[in-house]
ZADO-1210 file (C-alpha; in nm, 4 decimals, padded with zeros to 6 digits):
<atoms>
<atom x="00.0000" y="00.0000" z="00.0000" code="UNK" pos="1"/>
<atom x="00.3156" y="00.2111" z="00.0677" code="UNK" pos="2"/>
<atom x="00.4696" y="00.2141" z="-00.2703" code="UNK" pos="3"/>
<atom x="00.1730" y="00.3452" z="-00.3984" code="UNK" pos="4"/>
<atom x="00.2011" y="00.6530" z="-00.2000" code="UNK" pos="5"/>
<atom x="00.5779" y="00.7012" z="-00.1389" code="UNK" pos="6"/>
<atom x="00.9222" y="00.6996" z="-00.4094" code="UNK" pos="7"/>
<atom x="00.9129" y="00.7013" z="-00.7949" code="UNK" pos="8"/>
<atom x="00.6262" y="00.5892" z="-01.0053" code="UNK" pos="9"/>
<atom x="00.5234" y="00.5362" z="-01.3522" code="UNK" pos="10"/>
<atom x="00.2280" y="00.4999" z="-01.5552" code="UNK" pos="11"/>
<atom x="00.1835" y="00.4030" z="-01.9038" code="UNK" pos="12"/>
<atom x="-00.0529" y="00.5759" z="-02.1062" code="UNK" pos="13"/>
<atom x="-00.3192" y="00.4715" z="-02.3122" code="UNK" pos="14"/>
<atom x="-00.5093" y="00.6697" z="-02.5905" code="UNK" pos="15"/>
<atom x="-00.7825" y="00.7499" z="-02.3359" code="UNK" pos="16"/>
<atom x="-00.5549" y="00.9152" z="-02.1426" code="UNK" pos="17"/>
<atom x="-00.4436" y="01.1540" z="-02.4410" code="UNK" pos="18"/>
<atom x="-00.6358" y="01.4682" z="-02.5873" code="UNK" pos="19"/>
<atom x="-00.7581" y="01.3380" z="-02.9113" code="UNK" pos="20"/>
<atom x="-00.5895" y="01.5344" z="-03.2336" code="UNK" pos="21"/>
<atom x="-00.9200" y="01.7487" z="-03.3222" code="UNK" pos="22"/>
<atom x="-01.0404" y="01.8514" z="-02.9579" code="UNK" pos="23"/>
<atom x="-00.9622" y="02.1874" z="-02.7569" code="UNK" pos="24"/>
<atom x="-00.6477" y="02.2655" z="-02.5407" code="UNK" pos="25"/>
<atom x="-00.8488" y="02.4087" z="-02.3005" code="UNK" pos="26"/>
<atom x="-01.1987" y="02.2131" z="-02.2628" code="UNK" pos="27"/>
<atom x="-01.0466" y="01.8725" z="-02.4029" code="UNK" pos="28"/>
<atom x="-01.4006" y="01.8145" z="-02.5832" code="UNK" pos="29"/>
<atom x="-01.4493" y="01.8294" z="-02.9644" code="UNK" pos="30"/>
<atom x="-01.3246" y="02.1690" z="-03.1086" code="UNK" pos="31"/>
<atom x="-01.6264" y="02.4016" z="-03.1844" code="UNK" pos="32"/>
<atom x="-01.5246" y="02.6866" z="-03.4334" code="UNK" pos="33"/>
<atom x="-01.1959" y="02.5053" z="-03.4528" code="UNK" pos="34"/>
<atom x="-00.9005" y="02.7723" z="-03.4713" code="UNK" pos="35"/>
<atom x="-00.5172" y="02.6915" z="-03.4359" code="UNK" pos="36"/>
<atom x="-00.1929" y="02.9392" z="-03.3054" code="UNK" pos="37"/>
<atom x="00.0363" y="02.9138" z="-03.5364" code="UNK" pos="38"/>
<atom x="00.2381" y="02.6938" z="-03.3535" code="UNK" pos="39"/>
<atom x="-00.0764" y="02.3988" z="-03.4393" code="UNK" pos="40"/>
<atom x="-00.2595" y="02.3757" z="-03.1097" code="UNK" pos="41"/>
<atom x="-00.5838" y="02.3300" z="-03.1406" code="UNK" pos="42"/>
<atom x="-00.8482" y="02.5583" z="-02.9645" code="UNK" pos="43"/>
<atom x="-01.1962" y="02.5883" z="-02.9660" code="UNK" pos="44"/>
<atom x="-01.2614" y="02.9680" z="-03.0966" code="UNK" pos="45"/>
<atom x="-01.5207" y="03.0413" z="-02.7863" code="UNK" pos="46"/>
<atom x="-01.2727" y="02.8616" z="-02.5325" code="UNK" pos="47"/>
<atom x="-00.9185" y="03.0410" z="-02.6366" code="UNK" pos="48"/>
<atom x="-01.0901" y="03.4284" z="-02.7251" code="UNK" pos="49"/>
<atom x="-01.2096" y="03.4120" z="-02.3389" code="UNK" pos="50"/>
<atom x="-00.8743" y="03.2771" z="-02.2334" code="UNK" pos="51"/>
<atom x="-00.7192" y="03.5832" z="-02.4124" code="UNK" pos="52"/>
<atom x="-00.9615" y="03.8070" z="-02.2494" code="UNK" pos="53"/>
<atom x="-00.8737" y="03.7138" z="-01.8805" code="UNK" pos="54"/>
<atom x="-00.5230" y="03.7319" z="-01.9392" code="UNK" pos="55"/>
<atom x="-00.5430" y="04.0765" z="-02.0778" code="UNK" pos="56"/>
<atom x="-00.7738" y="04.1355" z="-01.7496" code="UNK" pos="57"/>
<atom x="-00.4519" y="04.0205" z="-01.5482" code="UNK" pos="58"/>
<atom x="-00.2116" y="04.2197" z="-01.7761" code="UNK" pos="59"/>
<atom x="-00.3581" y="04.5373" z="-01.6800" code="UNK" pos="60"/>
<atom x="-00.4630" y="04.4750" z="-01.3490" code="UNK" pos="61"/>
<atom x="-00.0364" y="04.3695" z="-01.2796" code="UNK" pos="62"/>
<atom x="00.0841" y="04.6689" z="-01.4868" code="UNK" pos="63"/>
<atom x="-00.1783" y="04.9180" z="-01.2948" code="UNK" pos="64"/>
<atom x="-00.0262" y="04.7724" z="-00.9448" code="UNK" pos="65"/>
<atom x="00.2939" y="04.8057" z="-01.0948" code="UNK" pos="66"/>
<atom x="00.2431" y="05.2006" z="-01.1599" code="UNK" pos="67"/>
<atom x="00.1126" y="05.2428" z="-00.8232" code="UNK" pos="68"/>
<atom x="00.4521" y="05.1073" z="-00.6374" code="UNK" pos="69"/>
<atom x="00.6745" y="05.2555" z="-00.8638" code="UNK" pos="70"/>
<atom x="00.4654" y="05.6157" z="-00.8284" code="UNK" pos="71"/>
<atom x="00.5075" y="05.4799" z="-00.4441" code="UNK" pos="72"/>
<atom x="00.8016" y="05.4570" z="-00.4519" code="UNK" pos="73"/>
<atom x="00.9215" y="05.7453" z="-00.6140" code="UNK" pos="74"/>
<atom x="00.6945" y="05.9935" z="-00.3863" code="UNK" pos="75"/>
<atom x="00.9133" y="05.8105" z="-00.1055" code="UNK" pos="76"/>
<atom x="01.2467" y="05.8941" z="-00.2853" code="UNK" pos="77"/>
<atom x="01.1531" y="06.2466" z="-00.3142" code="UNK" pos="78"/>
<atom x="01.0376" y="06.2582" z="00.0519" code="UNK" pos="79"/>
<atom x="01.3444" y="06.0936" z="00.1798" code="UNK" pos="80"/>
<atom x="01.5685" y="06.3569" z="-00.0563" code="UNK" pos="81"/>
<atom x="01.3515" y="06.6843" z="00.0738" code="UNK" pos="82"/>
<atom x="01.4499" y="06.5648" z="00.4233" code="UNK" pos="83"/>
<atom x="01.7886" y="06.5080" z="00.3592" code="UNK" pos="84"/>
<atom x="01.8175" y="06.8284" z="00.1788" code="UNK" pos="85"/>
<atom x="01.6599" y="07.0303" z="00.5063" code="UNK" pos="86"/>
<atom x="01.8968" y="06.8531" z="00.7516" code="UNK" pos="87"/>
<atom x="02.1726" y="06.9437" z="00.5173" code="UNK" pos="88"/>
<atom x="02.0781" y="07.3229" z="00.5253" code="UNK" pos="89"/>
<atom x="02.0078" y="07.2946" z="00.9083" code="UNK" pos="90"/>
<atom x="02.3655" y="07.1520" z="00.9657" code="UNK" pos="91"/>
<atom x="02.5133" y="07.4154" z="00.7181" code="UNK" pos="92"/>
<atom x="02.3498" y="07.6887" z="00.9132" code="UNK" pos="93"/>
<atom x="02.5033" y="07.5809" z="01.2772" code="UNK" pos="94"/>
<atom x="02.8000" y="07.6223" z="01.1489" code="UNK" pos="95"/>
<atom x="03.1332" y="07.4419" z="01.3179" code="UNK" pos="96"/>
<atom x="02.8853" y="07.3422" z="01.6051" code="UNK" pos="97"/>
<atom x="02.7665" y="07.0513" z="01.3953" code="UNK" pos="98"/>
<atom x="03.1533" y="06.9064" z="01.3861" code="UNK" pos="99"/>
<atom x="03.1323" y="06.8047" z="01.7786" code="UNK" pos="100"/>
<atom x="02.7570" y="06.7508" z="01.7643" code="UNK" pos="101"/>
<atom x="02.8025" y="06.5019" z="01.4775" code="UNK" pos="102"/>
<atom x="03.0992" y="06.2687" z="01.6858" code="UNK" pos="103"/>
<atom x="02.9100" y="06.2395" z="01.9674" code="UNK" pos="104"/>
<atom x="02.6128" y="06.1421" z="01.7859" code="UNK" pos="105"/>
<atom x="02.8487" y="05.8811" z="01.6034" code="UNK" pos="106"/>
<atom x="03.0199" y="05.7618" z="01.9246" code="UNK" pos="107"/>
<atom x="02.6054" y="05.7335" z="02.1052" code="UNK" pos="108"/>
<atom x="02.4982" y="05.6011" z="01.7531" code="UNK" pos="109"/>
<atom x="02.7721" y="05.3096" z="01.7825" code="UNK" pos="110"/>
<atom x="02.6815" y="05.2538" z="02.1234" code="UNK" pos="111"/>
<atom x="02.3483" y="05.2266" z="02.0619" code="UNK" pos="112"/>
<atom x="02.4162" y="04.9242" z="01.7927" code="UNK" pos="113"/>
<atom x="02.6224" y="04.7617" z="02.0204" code="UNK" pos="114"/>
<atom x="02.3607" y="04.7318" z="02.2368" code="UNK" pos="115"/>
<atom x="02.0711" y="04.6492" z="02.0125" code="UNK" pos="116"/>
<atom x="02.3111" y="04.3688" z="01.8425" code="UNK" pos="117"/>
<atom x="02.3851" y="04.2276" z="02.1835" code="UNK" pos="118"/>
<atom x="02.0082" y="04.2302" z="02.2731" code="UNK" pos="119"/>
<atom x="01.9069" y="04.0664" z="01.9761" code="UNK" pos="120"/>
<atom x="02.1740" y="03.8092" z="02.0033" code="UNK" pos="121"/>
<atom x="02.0560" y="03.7206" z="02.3706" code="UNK" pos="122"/>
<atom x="01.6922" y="03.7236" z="02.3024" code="UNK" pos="123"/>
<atom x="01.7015" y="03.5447" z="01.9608" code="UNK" pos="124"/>
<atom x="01.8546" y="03.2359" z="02.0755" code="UNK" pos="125"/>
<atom x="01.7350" y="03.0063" z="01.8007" code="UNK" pos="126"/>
<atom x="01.6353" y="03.2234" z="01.4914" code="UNK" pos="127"/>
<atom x="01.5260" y="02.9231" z="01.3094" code="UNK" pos="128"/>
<atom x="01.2486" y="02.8888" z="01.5402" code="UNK" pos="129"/>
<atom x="00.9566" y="03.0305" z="01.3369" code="UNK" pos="130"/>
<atom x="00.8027" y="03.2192" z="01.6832" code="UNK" pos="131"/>
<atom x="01.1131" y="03.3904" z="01.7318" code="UNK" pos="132"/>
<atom x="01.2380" y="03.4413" z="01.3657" code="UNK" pos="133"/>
<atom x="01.2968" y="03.8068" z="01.2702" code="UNK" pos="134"/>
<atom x="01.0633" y="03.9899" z="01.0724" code="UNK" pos="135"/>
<atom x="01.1481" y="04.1662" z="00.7732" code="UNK" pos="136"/>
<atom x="01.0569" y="04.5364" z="00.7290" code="UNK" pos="137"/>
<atom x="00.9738" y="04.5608" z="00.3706" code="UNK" pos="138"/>
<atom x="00.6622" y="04.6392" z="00.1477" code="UNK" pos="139"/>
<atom x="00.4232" y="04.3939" z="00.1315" code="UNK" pos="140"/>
<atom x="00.3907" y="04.4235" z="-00.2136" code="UNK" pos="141"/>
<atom x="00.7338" y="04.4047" z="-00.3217" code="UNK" pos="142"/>
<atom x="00.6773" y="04.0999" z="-00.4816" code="UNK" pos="143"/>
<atom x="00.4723" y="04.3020" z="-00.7467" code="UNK" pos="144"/>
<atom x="00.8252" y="04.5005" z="-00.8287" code="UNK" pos="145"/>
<atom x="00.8851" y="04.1564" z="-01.0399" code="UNK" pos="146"/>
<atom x="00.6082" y="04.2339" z="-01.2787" code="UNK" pos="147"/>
<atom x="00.8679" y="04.3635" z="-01.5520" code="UNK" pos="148"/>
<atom x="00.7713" y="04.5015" z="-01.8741" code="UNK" pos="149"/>
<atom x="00.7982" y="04.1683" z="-02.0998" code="UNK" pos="150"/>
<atom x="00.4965" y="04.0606" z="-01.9408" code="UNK" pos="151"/>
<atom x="00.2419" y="04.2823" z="-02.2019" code="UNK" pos="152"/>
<atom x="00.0899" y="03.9995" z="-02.4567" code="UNK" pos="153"/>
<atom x="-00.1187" y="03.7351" z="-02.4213" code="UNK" pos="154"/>
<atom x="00.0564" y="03.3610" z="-02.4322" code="UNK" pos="155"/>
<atom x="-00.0592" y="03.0289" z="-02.5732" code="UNK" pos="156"/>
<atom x="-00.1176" y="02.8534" z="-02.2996" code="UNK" pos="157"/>
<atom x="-00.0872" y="02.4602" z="-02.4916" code="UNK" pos="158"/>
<atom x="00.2449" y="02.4446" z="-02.4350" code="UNK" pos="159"/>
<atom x="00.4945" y="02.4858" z="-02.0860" code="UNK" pos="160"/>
<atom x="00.7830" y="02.3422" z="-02.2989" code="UNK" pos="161"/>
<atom x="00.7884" y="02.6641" z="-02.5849" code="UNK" pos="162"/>
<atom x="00.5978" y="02.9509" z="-02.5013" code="UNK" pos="163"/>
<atom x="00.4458" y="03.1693" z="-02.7822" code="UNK" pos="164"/>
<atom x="00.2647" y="03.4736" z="-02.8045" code="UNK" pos="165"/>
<atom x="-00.0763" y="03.4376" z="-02.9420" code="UNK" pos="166"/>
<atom x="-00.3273" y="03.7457" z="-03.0257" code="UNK" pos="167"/>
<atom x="-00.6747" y="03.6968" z="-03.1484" code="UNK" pos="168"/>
<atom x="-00.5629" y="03.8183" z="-03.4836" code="UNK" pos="169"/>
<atom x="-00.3368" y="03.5751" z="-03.5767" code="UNK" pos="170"/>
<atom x="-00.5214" y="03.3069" z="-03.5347" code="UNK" pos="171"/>
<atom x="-00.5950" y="03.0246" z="-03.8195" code="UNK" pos="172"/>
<atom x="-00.9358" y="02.8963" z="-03.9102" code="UNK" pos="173"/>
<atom x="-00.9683" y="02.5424" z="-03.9104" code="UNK" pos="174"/>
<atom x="-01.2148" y="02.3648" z="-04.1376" code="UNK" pos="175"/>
<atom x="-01.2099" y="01.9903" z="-04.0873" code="UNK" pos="176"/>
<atom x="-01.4106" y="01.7867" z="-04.3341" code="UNK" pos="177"/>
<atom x="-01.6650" y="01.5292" z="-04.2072" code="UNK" pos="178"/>
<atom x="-01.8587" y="01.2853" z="-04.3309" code="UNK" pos="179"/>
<atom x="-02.1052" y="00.9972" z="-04.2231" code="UNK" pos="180"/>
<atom x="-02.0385" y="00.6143" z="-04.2338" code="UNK" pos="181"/>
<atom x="-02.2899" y="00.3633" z="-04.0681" code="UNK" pos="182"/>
<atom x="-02.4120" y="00.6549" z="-03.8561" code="UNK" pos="183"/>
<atom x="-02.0289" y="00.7153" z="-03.7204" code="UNK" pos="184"/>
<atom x="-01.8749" y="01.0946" z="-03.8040" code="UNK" pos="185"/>
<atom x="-01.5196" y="01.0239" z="-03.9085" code="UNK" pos="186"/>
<atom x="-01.2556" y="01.2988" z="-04.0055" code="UNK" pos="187"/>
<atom x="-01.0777" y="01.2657" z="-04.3474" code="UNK" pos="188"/>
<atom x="-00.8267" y="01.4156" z="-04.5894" code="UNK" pos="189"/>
<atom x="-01.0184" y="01.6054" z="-04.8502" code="UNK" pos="190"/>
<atom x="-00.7425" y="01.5374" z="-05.1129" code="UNK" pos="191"/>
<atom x="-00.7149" y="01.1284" z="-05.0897" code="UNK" pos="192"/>
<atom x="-01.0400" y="01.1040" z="-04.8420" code="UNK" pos="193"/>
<atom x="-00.8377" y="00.8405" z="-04.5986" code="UNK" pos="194"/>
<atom x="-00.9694" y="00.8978" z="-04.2523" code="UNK" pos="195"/>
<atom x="-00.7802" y="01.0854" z="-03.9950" code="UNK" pos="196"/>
<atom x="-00.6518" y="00.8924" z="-03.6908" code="UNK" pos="197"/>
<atom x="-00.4116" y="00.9111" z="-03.4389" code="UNK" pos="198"/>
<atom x="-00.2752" y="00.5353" z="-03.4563" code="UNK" pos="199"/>
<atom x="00.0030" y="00.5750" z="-03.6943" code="UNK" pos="200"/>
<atom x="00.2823" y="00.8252" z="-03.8230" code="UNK" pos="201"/>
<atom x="00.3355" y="00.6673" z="-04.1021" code="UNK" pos="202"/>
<atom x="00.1601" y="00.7309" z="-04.4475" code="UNK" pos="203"/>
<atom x="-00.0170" y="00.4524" z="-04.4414" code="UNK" pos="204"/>
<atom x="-00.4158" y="00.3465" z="-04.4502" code="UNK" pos="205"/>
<atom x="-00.4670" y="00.4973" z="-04.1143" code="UNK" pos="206"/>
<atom x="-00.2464" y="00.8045" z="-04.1635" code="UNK" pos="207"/>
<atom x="-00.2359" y="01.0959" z="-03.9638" code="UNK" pos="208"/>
<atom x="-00.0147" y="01.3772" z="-03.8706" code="UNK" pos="209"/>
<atom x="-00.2437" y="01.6364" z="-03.9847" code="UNK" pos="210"/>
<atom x="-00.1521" y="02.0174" z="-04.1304" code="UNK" pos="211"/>
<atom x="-00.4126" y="02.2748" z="-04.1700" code="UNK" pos="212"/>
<atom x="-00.3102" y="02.6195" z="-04.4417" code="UNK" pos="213"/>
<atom x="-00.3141" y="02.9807" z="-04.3403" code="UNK" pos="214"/>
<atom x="-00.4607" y="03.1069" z="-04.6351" code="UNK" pos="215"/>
<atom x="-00.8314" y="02.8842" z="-04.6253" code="UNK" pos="216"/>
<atom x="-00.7934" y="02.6885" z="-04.3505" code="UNK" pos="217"/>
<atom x="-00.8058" y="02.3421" z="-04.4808" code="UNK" pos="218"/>
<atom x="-00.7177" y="02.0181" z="-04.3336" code="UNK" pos="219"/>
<atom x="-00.4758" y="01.8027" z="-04.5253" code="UNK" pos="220"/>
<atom x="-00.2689" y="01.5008" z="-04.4107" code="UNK" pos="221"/>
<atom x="00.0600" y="01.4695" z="-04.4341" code="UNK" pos="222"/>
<atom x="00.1424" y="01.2472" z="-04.7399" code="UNK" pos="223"/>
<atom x="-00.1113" y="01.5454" z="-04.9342" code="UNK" pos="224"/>
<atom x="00.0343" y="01.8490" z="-04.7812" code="UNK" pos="225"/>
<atom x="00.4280" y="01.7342" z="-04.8548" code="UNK" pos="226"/>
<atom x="00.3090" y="01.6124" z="-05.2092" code="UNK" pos="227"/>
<atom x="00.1143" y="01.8287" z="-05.3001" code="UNK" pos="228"/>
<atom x="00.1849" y="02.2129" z="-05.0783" code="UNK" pos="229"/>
<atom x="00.5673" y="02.1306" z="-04.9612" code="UNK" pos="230"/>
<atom x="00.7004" y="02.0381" z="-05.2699" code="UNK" pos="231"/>
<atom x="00.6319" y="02.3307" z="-05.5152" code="UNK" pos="232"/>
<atom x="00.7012" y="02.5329" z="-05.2663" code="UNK" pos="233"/>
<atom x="01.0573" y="02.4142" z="-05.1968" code="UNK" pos="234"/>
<atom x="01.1470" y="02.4007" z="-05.5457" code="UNK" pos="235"/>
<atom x="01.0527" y="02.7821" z="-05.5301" code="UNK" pos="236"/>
<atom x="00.7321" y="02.7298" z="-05.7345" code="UNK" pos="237"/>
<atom x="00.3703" y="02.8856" z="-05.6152" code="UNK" pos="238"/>
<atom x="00.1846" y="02.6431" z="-05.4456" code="UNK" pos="239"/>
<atom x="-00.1808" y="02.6265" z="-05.3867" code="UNK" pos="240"/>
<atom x="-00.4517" y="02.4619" z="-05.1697" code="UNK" pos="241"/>
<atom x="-00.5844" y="02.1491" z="-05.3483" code="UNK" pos="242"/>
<atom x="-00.9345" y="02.1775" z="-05.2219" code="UNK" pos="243"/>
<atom x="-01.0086" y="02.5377" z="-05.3103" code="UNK" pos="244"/>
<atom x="-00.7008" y="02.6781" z="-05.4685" code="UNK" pos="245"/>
<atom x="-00.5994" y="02.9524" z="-05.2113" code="UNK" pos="246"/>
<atom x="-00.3115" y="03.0221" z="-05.2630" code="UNK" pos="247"/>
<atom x="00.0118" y="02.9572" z="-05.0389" code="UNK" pos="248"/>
<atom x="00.3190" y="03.1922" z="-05.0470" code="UNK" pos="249"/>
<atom x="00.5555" y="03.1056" z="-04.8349" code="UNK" pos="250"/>
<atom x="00.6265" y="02.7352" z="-04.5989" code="UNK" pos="251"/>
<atom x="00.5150" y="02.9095" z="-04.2391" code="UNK" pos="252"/>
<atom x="00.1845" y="02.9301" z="-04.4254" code="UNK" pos="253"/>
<atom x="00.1178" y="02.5419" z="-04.3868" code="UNK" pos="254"/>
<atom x="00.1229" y="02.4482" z="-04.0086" code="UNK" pos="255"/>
<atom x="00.1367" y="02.1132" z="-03.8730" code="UNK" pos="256"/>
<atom x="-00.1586" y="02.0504" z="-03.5574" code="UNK" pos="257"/>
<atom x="00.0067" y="01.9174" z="-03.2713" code="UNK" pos="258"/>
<atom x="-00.0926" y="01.5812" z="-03.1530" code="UNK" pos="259"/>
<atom x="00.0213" y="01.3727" z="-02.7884" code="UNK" pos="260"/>
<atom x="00.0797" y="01.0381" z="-02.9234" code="UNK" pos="261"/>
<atom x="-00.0711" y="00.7058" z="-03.0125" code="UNK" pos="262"/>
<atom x="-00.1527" y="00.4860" z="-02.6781" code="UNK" pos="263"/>
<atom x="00.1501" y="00.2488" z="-02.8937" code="UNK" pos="264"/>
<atom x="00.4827" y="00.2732" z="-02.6644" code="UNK" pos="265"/>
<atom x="00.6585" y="00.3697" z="-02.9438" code="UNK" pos="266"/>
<atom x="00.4739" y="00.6578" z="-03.0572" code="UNK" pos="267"/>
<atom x="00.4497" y="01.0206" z="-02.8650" code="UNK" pos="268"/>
<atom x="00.4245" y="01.0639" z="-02.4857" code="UNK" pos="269"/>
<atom x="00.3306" y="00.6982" z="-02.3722" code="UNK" pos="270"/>
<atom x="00.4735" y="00.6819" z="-02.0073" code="UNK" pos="271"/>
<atom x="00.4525" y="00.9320" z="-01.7232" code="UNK" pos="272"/>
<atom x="00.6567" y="00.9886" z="-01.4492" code="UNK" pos="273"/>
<atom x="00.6247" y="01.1333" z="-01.0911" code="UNK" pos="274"/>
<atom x="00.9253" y="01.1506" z="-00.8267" code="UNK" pos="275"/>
<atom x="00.9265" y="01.1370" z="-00.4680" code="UNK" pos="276"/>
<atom x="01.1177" y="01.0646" z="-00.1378" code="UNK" pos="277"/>
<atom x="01.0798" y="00.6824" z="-00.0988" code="UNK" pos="278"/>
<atom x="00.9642" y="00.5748" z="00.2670" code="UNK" pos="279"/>
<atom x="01.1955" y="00.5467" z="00.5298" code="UNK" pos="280"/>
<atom x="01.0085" y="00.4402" z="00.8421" code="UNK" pos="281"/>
</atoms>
């Protein structure tokens, strides 16, 4: 019962326990008004345009809080230099007076440390303690001060491994075609009209790595797009979409969706892993 709870564990996936290749980052069902970054995650248009909202909700609410302590902290600044400036006239103006009143307040100030340091030392015996730690003096919202300038745009949120910016206008259309066999929906290339599935890489029967075009949004798979998109293209020809003819300028134009793997142990992200202190008792 204790290994399941304490040290290093594994767990190999299956292809329930991966996001299928058509549904949404975000709500993990089917993609409604499919639209893709152009990285090739795939959002639902409702899901990621609310996403985008809240974080720009954050982004302001972190760079108003960050005005507010830096105009804080500036209106201290200038406080601290008015006073410093009206201590230095009031010394000027005593004249050689302030030479002997300035070493004795050194010699009482030094005294005066000695003495604090020595109290602390006697009545914070164990520091570590968290009842008798010492407190730090500081703003409570100096943790704010970290909100630096590079945080202004929205993110994709699909991916912790390579972030991206993502805005609302750069996103990509998706149009997936569908059709109906024996009552089942089933996804397929438009071009050779095999069905999309996530079981193999290869180009075989059951193809699919998937890549969907800038210009129209069409869904081709892989063996199509490379044949058919890729190839002119690299050769420095024009290239078009085979569906509708849209044209396609340049290679960012065709991006490839992102998918998590097959549920095979050989293909994508099969295992995963968790780490931990095994038991010692």
């Amino acid at each position: 019962m204790l290994k399941d709870r304490w040290g290093s564990r594994s767990l190999r996936l299956s292809k329930e326990n991966m996001r299928a290749f058509y549904a949404c980052y975000l709500c993990l069902q089917t993609a409604q008004r499919p639209v893709a970054c152009s990285e090739g995650h795939l959002y639902c248009k409702e899901c990621i345009l609310t996403d985008l909202v809240h974080q720009k909700t954050k982004l302001a609410d972190y760079a108003q809080q960050r005005e507010d302590i830096l105009r804080k902290k500036a209106h201290e600044a200038q406080a601290a230099e008015q006073q410093a400036q009206a201590k230095r006239v009031a010394q000027f103006a005593q004249g050689d007076a302030i030479i002997s009143q300035k070493r004795k307040l050194d010699e009482e100030d030094n005294e005066t440390r000695k003495r604090l340091a020595a109290g602390e030392t006697r009545s914070t015996p164990a520091f570590w303690l968290p009842s008798q730690a010492p407190e730090h003096e500081g703003d409570a919202d100096s943790s704010l001060t970290l909100v630096d300038d590079r945080a202004s745009t929205t993110m994709c949120t699909a991916s912790s491994e390579k972030p991206h910016k993502l805005l609302s206008k750069n996103l990509v259309n998706v149009c997936f075609h569908e059709r109906k066999i024996d009552g089942d929906s089933q996804l397929y290339c438009p071009c050779c009209k095999k069905e999309y599935s996530a079981i193999s890489q290869t180009h075989g029967a059951l193809t699919m790595l998937t890549s969907v075009l800038r210009s129209c949004g069409h869904v081709l798979c892989t063996a199509c797009t490379d044949t058919l998109v890729r190839a002119p293209l690299k050769k420095g020809d024009t290239s078009a979409c085979p569906e509708c003819s849209a044209p396609v300028k340049k290679a960012r134009d065709v991006i490839s969706l992102v998918r998590e793997g097959t549920g095979f142990a050989s293909g994508g992200k099969a295992e995963a892993h968790t780490k931990g202190i095994a038991f010692q008792g």
